[in-house]
N, C-alpha and C positions, 0 to 999 in steps of 0.2 A: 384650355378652352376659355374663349373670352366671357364676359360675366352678360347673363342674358336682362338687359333690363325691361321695364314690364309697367311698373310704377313711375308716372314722372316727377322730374323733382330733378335736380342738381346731388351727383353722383362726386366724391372726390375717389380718387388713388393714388397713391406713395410708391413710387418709384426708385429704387436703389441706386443711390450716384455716384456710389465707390464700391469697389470689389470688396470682396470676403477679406479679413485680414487672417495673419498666421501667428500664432502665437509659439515664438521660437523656446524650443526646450531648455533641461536645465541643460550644463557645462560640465558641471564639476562637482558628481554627486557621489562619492565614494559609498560602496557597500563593504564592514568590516562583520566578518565571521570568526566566532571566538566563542571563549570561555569566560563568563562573569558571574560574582558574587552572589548577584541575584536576577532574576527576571521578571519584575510583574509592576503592574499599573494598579492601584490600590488591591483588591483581592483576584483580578486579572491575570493570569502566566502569557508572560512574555516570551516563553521557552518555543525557541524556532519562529519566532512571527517578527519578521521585519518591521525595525521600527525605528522610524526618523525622528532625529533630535536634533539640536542646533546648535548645543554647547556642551561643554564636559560638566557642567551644575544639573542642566538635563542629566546626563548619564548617570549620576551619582543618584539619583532619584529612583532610576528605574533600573538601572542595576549593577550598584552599591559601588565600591573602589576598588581598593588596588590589592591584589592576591597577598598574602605572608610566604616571600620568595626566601627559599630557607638554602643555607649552606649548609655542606659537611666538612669540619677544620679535622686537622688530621698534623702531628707534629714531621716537622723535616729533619733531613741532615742540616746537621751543623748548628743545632737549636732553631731552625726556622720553623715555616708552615707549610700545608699542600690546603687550597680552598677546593671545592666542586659542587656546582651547583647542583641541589636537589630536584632533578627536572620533572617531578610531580607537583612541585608547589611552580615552576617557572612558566605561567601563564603570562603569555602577549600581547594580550590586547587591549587592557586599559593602558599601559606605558607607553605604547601603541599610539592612540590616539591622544593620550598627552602631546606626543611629538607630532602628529599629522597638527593641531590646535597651534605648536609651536609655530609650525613653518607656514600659516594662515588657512588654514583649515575652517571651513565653515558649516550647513549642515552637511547628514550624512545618514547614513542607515544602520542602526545595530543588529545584528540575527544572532542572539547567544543561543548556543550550541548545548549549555549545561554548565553549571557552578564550578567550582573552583574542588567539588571535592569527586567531580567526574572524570571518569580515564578518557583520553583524549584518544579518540578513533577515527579512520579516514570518513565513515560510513555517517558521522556525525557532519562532515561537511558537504558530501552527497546526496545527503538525505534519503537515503536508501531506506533505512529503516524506522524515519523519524517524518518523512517528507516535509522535511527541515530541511537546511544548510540553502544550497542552490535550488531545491525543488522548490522553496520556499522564496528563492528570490526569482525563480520563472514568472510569478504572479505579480512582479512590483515592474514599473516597464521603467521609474523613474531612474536609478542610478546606475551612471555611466561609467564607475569604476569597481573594481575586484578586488577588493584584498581579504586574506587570512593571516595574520600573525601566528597564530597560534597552530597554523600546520607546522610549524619550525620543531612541534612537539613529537612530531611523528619518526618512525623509522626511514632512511634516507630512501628506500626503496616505493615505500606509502606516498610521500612524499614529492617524488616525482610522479610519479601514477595521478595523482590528486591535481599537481599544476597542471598535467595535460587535459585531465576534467572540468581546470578552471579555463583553457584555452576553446574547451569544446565548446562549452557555456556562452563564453563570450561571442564566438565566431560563427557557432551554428542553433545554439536553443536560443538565444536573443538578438544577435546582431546589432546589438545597440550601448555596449559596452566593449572595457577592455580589462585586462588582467594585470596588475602590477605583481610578476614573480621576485620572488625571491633566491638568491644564490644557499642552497647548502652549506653551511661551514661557509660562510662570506664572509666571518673575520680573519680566515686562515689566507696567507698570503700562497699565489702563486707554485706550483712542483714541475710545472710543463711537464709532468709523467701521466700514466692512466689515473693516479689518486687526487691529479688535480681538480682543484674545485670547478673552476669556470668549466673544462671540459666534462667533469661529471653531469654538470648542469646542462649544458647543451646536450649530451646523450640522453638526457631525462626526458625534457621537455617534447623530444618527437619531431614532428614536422608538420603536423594541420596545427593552420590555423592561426599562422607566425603570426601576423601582421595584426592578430589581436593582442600582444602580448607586450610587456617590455619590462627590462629589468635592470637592476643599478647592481654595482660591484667597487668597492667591496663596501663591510659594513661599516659603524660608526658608533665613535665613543662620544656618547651624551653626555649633557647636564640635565636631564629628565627626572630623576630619582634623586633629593636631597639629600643632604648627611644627616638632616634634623627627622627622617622616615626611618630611619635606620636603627639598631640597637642589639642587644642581645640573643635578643627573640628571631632574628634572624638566620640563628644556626640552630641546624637539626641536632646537634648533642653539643648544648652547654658545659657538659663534663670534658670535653675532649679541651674544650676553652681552658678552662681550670686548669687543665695539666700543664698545658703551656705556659697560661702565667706563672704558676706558681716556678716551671722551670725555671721562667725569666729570670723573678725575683731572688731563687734559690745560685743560680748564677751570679747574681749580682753581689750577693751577702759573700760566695766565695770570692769574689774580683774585689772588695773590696769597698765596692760601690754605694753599698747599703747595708745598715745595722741591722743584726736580728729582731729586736724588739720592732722596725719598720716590717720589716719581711712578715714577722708573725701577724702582726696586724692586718698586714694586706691578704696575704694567704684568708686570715679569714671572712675579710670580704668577698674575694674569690669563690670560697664555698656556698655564698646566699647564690649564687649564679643556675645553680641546681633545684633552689626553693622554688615550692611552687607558689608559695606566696609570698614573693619577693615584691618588693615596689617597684616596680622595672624602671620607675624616671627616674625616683632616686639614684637607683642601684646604677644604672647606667651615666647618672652625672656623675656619678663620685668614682667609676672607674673611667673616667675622657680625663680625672683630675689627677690620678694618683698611677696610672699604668700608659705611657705613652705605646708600646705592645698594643692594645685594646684598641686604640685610636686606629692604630695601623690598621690591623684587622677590619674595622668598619669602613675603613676607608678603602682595602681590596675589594669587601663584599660591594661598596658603592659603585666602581669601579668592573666589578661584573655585572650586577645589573643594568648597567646602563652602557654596555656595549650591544647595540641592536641593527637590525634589519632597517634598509631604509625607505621598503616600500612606501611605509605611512609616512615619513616625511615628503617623498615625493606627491603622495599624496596630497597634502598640505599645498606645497607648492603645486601641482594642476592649478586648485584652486586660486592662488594667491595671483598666478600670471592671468587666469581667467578673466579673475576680477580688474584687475590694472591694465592688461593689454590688451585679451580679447583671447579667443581659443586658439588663434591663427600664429601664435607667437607660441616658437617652440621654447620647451618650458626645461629651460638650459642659460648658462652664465649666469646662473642665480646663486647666490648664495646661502647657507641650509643655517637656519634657527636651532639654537638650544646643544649644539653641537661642538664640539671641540677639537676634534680630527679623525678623518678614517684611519680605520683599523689597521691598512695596510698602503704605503706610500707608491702609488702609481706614477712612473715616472712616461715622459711621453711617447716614449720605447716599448715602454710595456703595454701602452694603449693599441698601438697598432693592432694587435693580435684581438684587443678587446672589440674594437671599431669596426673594423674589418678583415673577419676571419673567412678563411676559402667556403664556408656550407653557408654563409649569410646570417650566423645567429648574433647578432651584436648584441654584446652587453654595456651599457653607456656607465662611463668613470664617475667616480663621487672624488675630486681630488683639490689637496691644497694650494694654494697660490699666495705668495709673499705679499701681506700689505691689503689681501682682498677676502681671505679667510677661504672656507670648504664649500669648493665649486661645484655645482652638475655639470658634467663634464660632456654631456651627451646628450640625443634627442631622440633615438633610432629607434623601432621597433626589434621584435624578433626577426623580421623580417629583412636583415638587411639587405639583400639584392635584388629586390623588386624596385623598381624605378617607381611602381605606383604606392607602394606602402611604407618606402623605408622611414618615412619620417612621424616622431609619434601626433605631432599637430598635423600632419595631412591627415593619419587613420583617423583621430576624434573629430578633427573640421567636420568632414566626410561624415559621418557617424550623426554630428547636430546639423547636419543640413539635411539628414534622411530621416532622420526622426520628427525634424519640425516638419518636411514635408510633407511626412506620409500619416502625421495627426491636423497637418490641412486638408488634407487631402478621400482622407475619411468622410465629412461632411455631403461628398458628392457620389458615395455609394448607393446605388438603387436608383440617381437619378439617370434621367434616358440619355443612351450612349448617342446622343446627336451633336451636331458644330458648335449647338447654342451652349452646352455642356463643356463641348473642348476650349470654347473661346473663356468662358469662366474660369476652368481651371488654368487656363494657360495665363489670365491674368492674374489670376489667386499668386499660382507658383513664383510667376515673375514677378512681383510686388515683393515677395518675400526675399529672393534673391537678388533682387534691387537694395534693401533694406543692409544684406551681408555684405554688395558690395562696397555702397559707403560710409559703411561701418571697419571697411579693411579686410573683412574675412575673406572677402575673393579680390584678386589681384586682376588690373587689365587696367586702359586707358581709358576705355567705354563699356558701358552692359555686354555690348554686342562683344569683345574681347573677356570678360568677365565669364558671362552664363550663357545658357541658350533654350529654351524649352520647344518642344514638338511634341503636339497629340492631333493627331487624324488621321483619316481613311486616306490611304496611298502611302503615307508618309512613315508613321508609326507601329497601324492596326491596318489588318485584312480584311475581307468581308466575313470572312470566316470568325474573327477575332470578334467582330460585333454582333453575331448571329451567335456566340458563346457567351456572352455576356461580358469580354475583355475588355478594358480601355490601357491601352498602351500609352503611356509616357515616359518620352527622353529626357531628360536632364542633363546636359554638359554644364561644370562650373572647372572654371581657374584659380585652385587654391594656393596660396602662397607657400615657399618652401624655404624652410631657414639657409642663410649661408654659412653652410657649415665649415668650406675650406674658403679662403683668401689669403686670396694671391697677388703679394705684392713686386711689379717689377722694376728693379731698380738698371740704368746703365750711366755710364760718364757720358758728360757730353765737351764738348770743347767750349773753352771759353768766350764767351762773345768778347766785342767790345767795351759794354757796361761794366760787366763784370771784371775788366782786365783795367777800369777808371780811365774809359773815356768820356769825353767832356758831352754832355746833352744840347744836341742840335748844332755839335761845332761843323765849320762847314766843310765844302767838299775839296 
């Protein structure tokens, strides 16, 4: 109602000369659920409460480093060893996000689940009984990605149950994320039998909700975990270490190799290995110096720890392409940081079956290439045969065009469902998706090929719709889609003149 005036005198009013503007969401906000050190912001528990950091110096702050990943040595045939990982101390989620940082990782969200001296339960990522894990990130709307490392800890059966939880999460409690899964056993190469990997993976995962989901194969041996983090302290029975060396050197003295008076010596350094009050830096220089044995050993244990899962580097990468390219660029022929080679050599034979398998679940290659290092070899969702979801930048595009929308679009709640209302929002919307197209994220020669927006009575809404209090809005947008296959054709042609050295402009 217009302003009734009463008093005279000279009246101004401010009138709005540009629409609403939209403030487009984040891209690239990974949420990791884990197990850490610690949880808390000075006398504060951080224990299940989502909490964005920006760097792994933040992390260390609030909750502490890296687990004491312990091996069991055990002596082999033939004087060798057997290593095996202690998978109570084998927590993954600080080495984790080392590797997402590697591969440009920027912020992100931590939810620790319980320390390092906690049994790791599905029920802990569920928040069933904690209203932690995902119940805990229902409440945050900001991050647009999934990951858990440290479900890798669970039973394979837990495990699958868990990823289709983290598909439900994404697809149907938020709609506003996606899930980076994980393969089982994804440093184990290929059986094509029922015990294969890839296929145990796809029986796992189900069928709701593909198109939020997507997963890399197989894993990858890092440079994450240094030689200089490593030592003795590493194995769960030091004793079992002692026997071997001393085997060695006891070897050695019969071969001929080494005098006893050496042997005795070293043997007794050997046995501080068991002290509990050992100096462990000493102790551990003076055996890299005097037992090449010792060295080896640190160097398998390094070499297991840093064979990992490559959700988090993907992760990483979202990020890094985000930032450089834009979301609209499928986040593929990039090359992975900190990495050395996957775990198992995918030939492009072997990808077919990965890419496109007859049920649609694609799992996208991590593979090497001569001269260009360890590729993403893929872009695909779970969803591989839906023409509207296969691709992972069309589901995320999508995803920050409905999220910026629909926190535009909030603003106009409660206001009256009339033309003057649909003409605002229609310029609000369109302003915005103007914005993505000349920024690249929608593809077309014009707006009008790009996007389209409709809201009104006839068009969108019924009368019925506005007398419920409805306002119906359409959105059509043209999101870009990678070229995944090209195709080059080559044929002979016959030779012209030119070509055959004829003379230019001779005459007729």
């Amino acid at each position: 109602m217009a302003q009734v005036l009463s008093t005279p005198g000279v009246y101004v009013e401010e009138k709005s000369a540009f629409s609403t503007s939209v403030v487009p969401v984040a891209t690239a906000m990974p949420a990791f659920l884990g197990y850490t050190e610690k949880a808390a912001r000075g006398s504060k528990s951080l224990l299940n409460v989502p909490t964005k950091i920006s760097s792994l110096s933040e992390y260390h702050q609030l909750f502490g480093g890296a687990p004491k990943i312990k091996h069991t040595i055990a002596a082999g045939e033939g004087g060798g060893y057997t290593l095996e990982v202690d998978k109570a101390t084998d927590f993954k989620l600080y080495n984790s996000l080392r590797l997402f940082y590697a591969n440009g990782g920027g912020s992100c969200y931590i939810v620790s689940l319980g320390d390092y001296s906690s049994e790791v339960k599905s029920a802990d990522f569920t928040g069933e009984e904690t209203a932690g894990g995902l119940q805990a990130l229902l409440r945050e709307p900001e991050p647009t990605m999934l990951l858990a490392p440290d479900s890798l800890l669970l039973a394979e059966e837990d495990f699958n149950s868990l990823q289709q939880q983290f598909l439900m999460h994404c697809g149907k409690d938020t709609k506003s994320r996606v899930a980076l899964l994980e393969v089982f056993g994804g440093d184990q190469p290929r059986t094509m039998d029922d015990e294969d990997v890839i296929k145990k993976f796809r029986n796992g995962i189900g069928t709701n909700f593909l198109d939020f989901g997507a997963t890399y194969y197989p894993w990858l041996n890092t440079t994450i975990v240094k030689s200089d983090e490593l030592d003795f302290t590493n194995l769960a029975n030091p004793d079992g270490l002692v026997s071997i060396l001393t085997a060695n050197v006891t070897a050695a003295v019969e071969a001929g190799k080494l005098d006893e008076s050496k042997s005795a010596a070293m043997q007794e350094i050997f046995q501080q290995l068991t002290s509990d009050d050992a100096n462990v830096k000493n102790l551990h220089n003076t055996l890299l110096a005097i037992s090449p044995l010792y060295k080896q050993v640190l160097s398998d244990i390094r070499h297991s720890v840093n064979v990992m899962a490559p959700a988090a580097a993907m992760a990483g990468v979202y990020s890094m392409v985000d930032k450089v390219s834009g979301i609209q660029k499928a986040p593929a022929n990039v090359s992975l940081g900190a990495v050395v080679s996957p775990t198992v050599n995918i030939t492009s034979k072997m990808q077919e079956d990965l890419n496109l398998p007859l049920d649609g679940k694609a799992v996208n290659a991590i593979r090497p290439f001569p001269g260009k290092g360890v590729l993403v070899w893929g872009a695909r969702t779970l969803d591989g045969n839906s023409q509207d979801w296969r691709y992972v930048n069309v589901r995320r595009t999508l995803l920050f065009i409905e999220q910026t929308i629909k926190n535009g679009a909030e603003r106009f709640v409660f206001e009256p469902n009339t033309p003057s209302t649909w003409n605002s929002v229609t310029s609000t919307i369109a302003n915005a998706l103007n914005k993505f197209w000349t920024s690249g994220i929608l593809t077309g020669n014009s707006t009008t090929e790009a996007f389209s927006v409709q809201v009104g009575l006839g068009s969108t809404m019924t009368a019925t719709d506005i007398l419920d209090g409805i306002m119906r809005i359409t959105v059509k947008v043209a999101i870009a889609r990678p070229a995944e296959f090209i195709v080059i054709t080559f044929q002979q042609q016959m030779a012209g003149a030119d070509a055959a050295g004829g003379s230019e402009g001779g005459e007729e």
